[in-house]
KERO-750039 format. One record per residue: x, y, z of N, C-alpha, C, O in turn; residue in three letters. Coordinates in pm, whole numbers. Example, Ala and Ser with C-alpha at 12.3 -4.5 7.8 and 13.67 -1.06 7.14 Angstrom:
// residues 2
1319,-569,780,1230,-450,780,1320,-330,780,1424,-332,846,ALA;
1285,-225,708,1367,-106,714,1290,3,787,1341,114,804,SER;
***
This chain:
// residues 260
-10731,2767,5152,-10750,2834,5024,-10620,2835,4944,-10513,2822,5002,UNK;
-10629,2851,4802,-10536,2864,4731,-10460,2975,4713,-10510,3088,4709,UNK;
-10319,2948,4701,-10234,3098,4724,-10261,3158,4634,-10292,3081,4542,UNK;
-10270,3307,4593,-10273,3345,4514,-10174,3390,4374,-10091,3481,4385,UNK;
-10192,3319,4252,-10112,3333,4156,-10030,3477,4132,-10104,3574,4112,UNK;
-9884,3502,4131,-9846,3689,4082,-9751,3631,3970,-9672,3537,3971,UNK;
-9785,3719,3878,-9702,3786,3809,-9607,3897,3758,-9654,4006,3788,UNK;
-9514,3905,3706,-9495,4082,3672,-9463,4042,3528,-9397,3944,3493,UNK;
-9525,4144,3443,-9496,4167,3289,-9493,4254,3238,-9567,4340,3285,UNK;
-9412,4295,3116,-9402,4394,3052,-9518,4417,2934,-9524,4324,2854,UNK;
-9610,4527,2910,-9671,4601,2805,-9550,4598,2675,-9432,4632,2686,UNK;
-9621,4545,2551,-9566,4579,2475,-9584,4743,2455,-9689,4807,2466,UNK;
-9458,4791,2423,-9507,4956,2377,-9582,4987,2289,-9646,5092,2278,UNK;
-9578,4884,2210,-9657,4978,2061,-9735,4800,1977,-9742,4691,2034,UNK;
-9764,4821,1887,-9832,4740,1856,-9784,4630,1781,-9686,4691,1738,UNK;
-9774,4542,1741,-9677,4428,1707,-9702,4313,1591,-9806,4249,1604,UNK;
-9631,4285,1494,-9649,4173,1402,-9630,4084,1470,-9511,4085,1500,UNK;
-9699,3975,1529,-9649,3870,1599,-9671,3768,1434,-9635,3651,1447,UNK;
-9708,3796,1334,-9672,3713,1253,-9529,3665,1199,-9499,3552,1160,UNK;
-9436,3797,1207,-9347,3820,1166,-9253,3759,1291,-9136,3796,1282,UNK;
-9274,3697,1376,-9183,3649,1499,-9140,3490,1494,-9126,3421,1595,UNK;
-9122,3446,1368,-9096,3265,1371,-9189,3285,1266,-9271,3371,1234,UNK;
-9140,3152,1213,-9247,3098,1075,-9298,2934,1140,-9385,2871,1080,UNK;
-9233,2880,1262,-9244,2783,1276,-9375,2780,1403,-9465,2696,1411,UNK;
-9350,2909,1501,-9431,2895,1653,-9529,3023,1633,-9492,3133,1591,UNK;
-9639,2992,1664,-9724,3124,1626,-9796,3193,1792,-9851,3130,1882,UNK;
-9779,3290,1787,-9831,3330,1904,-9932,3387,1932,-9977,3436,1828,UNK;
-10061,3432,2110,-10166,3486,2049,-10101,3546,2244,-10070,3464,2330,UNK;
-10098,3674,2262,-10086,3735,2361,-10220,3723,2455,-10334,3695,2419,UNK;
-10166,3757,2601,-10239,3746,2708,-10259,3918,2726,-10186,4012,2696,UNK;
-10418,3909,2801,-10417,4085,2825,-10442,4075,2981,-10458,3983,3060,UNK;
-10436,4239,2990,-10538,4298,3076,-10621,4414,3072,-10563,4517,3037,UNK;
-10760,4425,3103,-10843,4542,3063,-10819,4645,3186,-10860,4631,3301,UNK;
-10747,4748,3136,-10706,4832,3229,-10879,4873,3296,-10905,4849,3414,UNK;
-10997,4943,3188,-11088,5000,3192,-11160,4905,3092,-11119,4838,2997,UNK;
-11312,4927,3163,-11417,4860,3098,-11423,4729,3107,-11463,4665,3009,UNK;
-11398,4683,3189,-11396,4505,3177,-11528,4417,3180,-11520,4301,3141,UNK;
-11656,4469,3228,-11739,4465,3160,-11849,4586,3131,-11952,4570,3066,UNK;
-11823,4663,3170,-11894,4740,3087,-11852,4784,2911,-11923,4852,2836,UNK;
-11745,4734,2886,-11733,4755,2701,-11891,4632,2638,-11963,4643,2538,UNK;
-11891,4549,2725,-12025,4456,2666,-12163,4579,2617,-12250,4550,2535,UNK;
-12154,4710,2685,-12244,4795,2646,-12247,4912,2554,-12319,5012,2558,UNK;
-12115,4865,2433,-12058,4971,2383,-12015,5104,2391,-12016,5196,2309,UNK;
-11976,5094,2513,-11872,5191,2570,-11686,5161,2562,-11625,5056,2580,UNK;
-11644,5272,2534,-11496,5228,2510,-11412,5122,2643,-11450,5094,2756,UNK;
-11327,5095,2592,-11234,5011,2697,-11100,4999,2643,-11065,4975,2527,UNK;
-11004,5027,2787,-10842,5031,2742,-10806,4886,2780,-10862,4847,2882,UNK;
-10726,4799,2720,-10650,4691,2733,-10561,4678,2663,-10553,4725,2550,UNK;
-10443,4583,2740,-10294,4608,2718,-10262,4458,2725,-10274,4376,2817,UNK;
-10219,4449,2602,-10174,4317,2595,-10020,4340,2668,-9946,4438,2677,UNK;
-10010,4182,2722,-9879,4146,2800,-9801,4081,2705,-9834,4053,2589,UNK;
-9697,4057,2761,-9557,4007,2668,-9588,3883,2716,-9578,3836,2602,UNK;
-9623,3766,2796,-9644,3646,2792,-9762,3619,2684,-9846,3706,2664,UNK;
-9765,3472,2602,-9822,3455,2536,-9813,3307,2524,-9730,3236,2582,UNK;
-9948,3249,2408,-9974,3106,2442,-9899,3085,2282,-9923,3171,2198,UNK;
-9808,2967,2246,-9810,2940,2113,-9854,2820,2081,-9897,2741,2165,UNK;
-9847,2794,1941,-9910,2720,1891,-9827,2631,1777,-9751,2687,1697,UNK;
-9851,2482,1778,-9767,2368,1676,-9897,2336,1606,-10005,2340,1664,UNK;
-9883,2305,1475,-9981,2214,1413,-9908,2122,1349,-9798,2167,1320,UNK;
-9922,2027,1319,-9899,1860,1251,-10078,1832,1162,-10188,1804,1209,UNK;
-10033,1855,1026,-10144,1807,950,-10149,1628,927,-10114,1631,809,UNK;
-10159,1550,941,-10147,1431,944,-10230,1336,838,-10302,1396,759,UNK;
-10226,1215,832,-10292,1119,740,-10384,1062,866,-10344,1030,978,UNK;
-10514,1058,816,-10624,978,903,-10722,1088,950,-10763,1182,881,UNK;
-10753,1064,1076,-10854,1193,1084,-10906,1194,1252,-10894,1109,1341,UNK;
-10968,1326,1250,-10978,1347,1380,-10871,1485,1468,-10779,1543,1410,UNK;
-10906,1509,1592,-10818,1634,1640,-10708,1571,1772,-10778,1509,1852,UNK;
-10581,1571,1808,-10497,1560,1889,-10545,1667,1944,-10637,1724,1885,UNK;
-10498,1719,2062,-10500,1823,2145,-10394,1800,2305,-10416,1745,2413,UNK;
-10277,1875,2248,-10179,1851,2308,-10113,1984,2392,-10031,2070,2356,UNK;
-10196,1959,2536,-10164,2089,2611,-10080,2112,2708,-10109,2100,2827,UNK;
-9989,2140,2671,-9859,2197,2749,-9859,2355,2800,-9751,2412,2811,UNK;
-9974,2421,2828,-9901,2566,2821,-9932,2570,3020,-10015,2492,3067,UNK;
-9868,2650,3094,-9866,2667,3231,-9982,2667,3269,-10058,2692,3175,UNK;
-10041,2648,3382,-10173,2700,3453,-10205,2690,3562,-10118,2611,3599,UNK;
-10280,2714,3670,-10332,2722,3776,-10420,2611,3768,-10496,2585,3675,UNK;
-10399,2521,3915,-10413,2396,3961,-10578,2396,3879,-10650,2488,3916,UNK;
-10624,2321,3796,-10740,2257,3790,-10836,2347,3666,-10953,2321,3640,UNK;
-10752,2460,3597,-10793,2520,3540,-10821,2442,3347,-10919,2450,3274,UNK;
-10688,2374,3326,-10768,2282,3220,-10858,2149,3186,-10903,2090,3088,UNK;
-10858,2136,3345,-10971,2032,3329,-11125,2133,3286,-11196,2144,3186,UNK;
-11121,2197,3438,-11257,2281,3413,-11280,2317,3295,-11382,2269,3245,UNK;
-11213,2392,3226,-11198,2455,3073,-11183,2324,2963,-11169,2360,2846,UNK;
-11184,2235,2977,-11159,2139,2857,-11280,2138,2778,-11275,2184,2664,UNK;
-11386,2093,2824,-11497,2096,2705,-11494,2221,2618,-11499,2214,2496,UNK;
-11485,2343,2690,-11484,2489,2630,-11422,2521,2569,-11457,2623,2510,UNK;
-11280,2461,2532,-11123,2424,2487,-11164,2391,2356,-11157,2468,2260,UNK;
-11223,2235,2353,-11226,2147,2263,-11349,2200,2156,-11353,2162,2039,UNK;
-11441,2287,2209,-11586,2360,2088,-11491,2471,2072,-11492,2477,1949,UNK;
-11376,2601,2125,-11314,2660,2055,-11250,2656,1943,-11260,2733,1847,UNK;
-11162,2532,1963,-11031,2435,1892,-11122,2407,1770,-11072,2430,1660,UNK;
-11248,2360,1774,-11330,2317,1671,-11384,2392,1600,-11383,2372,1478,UNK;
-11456,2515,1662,-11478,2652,1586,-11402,2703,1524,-11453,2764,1430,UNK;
-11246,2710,1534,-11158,2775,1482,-11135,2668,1310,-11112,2718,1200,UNK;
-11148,2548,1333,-11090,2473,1286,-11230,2504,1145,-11212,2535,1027,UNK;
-11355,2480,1214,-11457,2491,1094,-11466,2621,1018,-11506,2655,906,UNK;
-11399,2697,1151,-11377,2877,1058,-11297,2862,945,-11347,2888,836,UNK;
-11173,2823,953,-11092,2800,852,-11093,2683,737,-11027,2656,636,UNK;
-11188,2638,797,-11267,2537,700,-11129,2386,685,-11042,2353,604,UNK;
-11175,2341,797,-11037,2252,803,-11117,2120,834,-11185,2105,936,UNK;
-11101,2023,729,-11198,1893,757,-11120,1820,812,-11014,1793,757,UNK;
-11154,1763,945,-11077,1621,1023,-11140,1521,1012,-11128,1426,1090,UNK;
-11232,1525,899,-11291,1394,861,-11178,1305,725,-11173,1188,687,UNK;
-11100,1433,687,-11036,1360,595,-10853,1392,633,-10763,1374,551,UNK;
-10839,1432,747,-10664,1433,776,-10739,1491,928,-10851,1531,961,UNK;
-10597,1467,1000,-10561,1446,1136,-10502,1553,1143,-10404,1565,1069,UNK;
-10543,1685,1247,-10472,1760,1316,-10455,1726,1475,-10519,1693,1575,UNK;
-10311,1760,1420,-10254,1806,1596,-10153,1886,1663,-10031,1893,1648,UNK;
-10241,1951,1748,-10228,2080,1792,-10151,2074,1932,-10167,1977,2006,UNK;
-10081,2162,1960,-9976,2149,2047,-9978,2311,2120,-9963,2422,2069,UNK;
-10005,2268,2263,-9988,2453,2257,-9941,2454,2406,-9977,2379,2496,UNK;
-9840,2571,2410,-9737,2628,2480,-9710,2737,2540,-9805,2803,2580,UNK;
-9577,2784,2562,-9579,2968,2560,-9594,2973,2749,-9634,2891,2831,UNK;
-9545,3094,2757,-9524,3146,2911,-9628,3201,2928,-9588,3268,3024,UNK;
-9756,3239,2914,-9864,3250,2974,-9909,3183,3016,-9938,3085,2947,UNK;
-9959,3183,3195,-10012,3105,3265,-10163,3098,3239,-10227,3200,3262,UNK;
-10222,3000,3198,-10389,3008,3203,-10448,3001,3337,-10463,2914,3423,UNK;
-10481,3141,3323,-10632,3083,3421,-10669,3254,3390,-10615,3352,3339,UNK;
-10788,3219,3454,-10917,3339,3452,-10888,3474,3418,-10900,3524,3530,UNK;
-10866,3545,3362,-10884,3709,3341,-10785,3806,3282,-10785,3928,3267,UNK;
-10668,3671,3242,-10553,3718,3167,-10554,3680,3009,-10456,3668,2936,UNK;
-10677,3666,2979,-10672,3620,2831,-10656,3495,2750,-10650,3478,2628,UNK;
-10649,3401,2866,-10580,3254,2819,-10676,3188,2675,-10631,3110,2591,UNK;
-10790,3233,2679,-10904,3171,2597,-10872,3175,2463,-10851,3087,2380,UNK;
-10870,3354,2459,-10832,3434,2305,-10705,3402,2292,-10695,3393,2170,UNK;
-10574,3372,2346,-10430,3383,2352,-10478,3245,2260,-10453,3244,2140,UNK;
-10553,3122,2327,-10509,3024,2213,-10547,2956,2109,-10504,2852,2059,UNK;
-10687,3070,2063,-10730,3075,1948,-10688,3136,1853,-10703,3093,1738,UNK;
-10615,3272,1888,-10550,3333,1801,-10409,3235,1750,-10359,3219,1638,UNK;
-10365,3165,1921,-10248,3090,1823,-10263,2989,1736,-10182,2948,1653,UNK;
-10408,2937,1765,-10426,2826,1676,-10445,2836,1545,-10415,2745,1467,UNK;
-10503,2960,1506,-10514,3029,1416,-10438,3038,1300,-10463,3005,1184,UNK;
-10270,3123,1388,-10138,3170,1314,-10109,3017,1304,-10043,2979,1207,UNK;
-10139,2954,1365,-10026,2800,1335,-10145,2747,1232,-10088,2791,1132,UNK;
-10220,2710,1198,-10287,2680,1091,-10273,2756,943,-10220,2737,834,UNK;
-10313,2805,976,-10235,2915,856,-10141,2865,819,-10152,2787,724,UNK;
-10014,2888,877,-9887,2829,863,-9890,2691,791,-9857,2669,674,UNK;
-9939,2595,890,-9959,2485,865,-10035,2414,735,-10027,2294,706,UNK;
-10103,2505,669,-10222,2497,511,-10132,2570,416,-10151,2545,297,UNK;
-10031,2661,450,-9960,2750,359,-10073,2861,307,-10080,2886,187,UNK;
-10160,2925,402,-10229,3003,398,-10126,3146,426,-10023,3159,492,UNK;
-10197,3232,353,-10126,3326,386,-10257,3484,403,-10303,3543,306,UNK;
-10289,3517,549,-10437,3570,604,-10342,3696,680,-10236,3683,741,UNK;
-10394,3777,663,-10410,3905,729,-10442,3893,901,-10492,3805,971,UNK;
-10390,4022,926,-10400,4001,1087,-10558,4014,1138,-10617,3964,1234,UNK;
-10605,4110,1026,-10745,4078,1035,-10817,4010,1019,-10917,4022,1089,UNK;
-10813,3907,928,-10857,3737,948,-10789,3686,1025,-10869,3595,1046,UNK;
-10693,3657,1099,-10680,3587,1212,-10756,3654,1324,-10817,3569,1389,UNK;
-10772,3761,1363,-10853,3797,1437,-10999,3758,1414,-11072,3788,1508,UNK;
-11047,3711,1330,-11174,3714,1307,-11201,3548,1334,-11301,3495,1380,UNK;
-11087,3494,1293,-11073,3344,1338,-11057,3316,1491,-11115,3220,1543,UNK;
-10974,3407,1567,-10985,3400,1706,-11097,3408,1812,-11122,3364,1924,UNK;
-11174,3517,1678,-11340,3552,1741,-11407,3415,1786,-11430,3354,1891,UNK;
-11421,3403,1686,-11516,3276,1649,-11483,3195,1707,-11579,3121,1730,UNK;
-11344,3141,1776,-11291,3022,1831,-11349,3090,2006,-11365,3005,2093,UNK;
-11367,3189,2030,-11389,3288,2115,-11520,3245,2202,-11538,3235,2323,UNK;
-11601,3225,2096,-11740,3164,2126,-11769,3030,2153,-11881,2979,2160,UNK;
-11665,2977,2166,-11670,2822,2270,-11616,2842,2383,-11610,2732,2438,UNK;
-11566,2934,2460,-11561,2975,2545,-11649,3060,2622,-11696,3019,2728,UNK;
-11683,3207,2564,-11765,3245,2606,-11924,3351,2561,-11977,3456,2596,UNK;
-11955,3204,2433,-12073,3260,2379,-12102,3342,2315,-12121,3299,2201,UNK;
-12124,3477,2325,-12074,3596,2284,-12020,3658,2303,-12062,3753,2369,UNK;
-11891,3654,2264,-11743,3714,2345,-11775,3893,2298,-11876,3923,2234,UNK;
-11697,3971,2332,-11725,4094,2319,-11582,4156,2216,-11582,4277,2196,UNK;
-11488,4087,2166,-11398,4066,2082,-11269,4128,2138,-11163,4139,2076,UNK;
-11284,4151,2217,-11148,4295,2273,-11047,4172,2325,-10930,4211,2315,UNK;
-11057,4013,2385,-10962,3924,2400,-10896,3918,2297,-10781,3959,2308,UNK;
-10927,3882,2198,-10916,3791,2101,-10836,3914,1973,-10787,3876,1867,UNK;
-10842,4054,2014,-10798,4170,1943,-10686,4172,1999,-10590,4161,1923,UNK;
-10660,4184,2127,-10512,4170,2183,-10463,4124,2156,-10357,4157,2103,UNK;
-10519,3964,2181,-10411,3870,2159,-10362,3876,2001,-10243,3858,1978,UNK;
-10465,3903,1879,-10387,3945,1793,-10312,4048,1780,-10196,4012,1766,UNK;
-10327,4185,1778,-10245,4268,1766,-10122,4313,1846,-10011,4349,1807,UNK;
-10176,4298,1976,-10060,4335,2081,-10038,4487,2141,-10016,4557,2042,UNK;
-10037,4523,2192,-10004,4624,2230,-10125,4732,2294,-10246,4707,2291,UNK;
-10089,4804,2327,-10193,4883,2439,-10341,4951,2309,-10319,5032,2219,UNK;
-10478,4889,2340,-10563,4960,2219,-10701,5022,2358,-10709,5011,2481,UNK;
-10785,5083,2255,-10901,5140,2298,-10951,5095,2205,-10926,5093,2085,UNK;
-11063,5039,2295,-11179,4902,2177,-11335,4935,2218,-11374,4919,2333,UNK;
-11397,4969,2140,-11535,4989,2157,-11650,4863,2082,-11614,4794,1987,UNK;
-11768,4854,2137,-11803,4765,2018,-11898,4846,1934,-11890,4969,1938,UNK;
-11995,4781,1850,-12073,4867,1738,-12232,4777,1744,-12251,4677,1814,UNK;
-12298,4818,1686,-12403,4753,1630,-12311,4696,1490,-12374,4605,1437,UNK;
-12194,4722,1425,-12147,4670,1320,-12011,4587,1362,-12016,4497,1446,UNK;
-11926,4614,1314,-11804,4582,1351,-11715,4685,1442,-11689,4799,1403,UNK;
-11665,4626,1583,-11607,4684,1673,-11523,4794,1600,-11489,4798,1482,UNK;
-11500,4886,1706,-11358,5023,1623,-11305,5005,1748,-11356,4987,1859,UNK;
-11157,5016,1697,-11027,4988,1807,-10964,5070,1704,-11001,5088,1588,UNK;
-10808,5139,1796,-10738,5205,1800,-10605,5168,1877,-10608,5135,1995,UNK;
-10460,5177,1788,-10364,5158,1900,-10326,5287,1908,-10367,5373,1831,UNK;
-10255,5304,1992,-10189,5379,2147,-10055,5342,2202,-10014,5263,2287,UNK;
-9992,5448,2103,-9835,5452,2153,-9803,5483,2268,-9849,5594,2295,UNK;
-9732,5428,2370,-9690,5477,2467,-9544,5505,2469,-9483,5436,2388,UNK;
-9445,5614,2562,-9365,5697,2472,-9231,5528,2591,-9108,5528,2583,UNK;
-9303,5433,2668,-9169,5348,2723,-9284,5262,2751,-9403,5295,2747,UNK;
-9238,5157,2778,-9298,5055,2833,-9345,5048,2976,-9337,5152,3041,UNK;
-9395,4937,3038,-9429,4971,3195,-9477,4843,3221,-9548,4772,3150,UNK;
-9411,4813,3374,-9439,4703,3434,-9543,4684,3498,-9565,4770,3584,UNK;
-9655,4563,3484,-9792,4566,3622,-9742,4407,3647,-9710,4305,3587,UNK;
-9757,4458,3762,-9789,4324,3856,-9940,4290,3843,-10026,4377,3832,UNK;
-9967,4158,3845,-10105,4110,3850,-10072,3985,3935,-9963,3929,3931,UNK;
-10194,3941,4024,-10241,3829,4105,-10352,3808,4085,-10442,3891,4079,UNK;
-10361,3659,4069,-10489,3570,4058,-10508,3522,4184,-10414,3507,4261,UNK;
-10657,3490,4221,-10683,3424,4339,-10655,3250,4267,-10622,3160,4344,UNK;
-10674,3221,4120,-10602,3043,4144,-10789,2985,4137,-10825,2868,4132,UNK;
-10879,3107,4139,-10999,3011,4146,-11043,3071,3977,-11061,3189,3945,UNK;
-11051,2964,3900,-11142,2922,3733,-11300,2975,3743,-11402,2924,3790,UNK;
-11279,3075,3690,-11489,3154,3676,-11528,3168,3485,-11453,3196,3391,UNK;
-11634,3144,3487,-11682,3128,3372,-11703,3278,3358,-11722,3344,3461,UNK;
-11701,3354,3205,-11699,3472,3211,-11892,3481,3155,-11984,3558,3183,UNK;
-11882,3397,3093,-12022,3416,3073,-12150,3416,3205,-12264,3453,3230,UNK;
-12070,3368,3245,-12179,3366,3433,-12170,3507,3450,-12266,3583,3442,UNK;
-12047,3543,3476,-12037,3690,3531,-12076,3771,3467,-12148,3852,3525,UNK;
-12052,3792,3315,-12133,3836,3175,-12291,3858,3242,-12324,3976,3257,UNK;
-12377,3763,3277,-12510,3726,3295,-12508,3790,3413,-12592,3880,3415,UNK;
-12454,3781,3503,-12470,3858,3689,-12496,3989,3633,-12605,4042,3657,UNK;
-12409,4048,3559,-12444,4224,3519,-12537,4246,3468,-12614,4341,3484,UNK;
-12543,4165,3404,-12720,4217,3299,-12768,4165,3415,-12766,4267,3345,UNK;
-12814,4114,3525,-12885,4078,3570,-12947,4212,3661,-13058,4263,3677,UNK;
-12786,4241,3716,-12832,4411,3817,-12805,4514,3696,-12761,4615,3750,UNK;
-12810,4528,3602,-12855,4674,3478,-13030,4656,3482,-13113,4747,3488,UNK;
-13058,4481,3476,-13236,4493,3401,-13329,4540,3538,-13428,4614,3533,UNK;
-13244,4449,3717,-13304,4568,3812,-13297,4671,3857,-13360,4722,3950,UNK;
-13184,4728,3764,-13201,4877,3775,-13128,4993,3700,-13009,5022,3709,UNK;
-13245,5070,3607,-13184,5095,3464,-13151,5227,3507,-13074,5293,3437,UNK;
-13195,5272,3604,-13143,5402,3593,-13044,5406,3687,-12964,5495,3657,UNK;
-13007,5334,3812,-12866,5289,3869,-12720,5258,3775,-12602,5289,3793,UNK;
-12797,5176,3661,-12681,5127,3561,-12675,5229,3507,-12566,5280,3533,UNK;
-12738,5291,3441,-12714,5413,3349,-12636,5560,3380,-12569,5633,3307,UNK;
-12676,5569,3525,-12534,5624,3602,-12446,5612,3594,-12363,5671,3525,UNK;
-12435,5513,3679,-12272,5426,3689,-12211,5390,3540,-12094,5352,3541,UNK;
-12264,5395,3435,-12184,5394,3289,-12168,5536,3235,-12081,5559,3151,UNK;
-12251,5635,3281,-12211,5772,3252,-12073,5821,3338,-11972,5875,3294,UNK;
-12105,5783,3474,-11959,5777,3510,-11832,5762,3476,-11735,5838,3468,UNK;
-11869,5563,3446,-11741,5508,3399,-11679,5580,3263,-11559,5577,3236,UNK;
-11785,5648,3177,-11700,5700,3070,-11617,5778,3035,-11527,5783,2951,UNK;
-11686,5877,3159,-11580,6003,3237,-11424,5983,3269,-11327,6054,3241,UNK;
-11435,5854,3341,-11333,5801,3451,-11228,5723,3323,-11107,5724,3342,UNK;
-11286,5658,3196,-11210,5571,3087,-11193,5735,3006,-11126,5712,2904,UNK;
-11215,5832,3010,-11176,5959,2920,-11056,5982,2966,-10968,5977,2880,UNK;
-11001,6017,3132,-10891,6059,3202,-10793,5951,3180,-10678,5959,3136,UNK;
-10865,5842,3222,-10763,5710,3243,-10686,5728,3103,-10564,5750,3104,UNK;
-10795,5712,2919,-10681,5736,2841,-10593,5862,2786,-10502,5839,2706,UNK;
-10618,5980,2823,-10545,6052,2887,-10409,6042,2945,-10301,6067,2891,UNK;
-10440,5992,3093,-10308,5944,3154,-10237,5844,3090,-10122,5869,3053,UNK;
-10283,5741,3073,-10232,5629,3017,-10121,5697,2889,-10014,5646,2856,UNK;
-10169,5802,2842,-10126,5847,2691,-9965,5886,2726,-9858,5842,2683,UNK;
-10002,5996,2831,-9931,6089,2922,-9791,6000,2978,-9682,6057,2972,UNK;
-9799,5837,3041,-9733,5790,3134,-9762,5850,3297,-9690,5839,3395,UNK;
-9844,5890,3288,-9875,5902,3416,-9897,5772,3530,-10006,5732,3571,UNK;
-9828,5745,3550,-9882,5625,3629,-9998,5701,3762,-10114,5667,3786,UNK;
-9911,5816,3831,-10007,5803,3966,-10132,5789,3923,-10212,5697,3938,UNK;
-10141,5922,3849,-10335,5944,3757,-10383,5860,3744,-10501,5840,3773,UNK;
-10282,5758,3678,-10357,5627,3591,-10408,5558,3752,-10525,5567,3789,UNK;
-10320,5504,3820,-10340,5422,3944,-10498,5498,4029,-10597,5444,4077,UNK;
-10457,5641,4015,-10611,5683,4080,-10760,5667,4052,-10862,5675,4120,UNK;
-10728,5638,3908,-10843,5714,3796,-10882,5485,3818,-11003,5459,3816,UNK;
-10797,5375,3833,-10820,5282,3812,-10932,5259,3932,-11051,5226,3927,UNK;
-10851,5288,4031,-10906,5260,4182,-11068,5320,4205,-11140,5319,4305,UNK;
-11088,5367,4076,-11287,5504,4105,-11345,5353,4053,-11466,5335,4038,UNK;
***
């Protein structure tokens, strides 16, 4: 078996212009969902904390036509092959979001940055959002953090269908939020924390489709609605304390309240 991937990274403290960081390299942060990781798919709140590693992004507008796709950013053995088709309908979604014809000029896209890709750290949203800021850049567009987020969405859904937007919010904004979704448009909130704080994270190194796992849950909620409906009355209890502690710096709380 494969060793398992570790990291250690720092939480940004507070929430962040990553527009304002280079005019030349654009960045889209990696997370982790402290709470709710899939239960926010049922519009229930969820805490996630974007990390200080992140994917960036080059664009080259060119003469001719068609998309380069030039991937340099770290990853776990076998993770951009698997992910390439899913890559290439993101890269393209983003590109028709912003309304970018490669029938009549040549982009090429270059993407980078100390985030390692693979499974559950955000790699998807990290490089739609960067593809995003570097297009922009690259058209002499000048878009709000809220249209790039909305561009990350959408690039979101070649990955995983109906994404639930809370990746693709991190990686734009940065910093520790509470994200719910809506029957309308999601409500998120950032969340100062009064210092920063280190998590270690490990990957097992094995590539899972989130939409499979997405589908496994609905699968045990539809056999059993009043089992699920528990266990989310619970979890909301348990995401009330967690942001609480989280607010607080409590780590032990936080570490207890993670482990229910």
């Amino acid at each position: 078996p494969q060793a398992p991937r570790r990291g250690v990274t720092r939480l940004p403290e507070n929430i962040l212009d990553i527009s304002a960081m280079g005019d030349k390299v654009h960045k889209g942060y990696g997370k982790l969902i402290l709470f709710g990781e899939h239960f926010v798919v049922y519009k229930v709140p969820a805490l996630v904390a974007a990390v200080a590693d992140y994917t960036d992004c080059k664009v080259s507008i060119q003469e001719g036509s068609g998309i380069e796709v030039i991937d340099d950013r770290p990853a776990v053995p076998g993770y951009k092959v698997e992910k390439k088709e899913e890559a290439d309908e993101a890269i393209a979604l983003v590109l028709k979001h912003m309304k970018i014809d490669t029938e009549k000029q040549r982009v090429v896209c270059t993407f980078g940055g100390s985030l390692t890709a693979v499974s559950g750290i955000g790699a998807s949203a990290s490089q739609c959002v960067s593809l995003a800021r570097a297009l922009a850049e690259a058209t002499g567009r000048s878009m709000t953090l809220e249209e790039i987020n909305e561009a990350g969405y959408e690039g979101e859904k070649g990955y995983h269908g109906t994404p639930s937007g809370i990746d693709n919010t991190a990686a734009t904004y940065g910093g520790v939020l509470r994200f719910q979704r809506t029957d309308g448009d999601p409500i998120f909130k950032t969340m100062k924390l009064d210092r920063g704080v280190e998590i270690v994270y490990a990957s097992t190194g094995i590539t899972a489709s989130t939409s499979k796992v997405v589908g496994d849950v609905r699968a045990k909620k539809e056999a059993d609605e009043a089992w699920f409906a528990a266990l989310l009355k619970e979890y909301e209890e348990v995401v009330a304390q967690g942001e609480k502690a989280l607010l607080a710096c409590d780590w032990g709380a936080l570490a207890g309240l993670l482990d229910r």
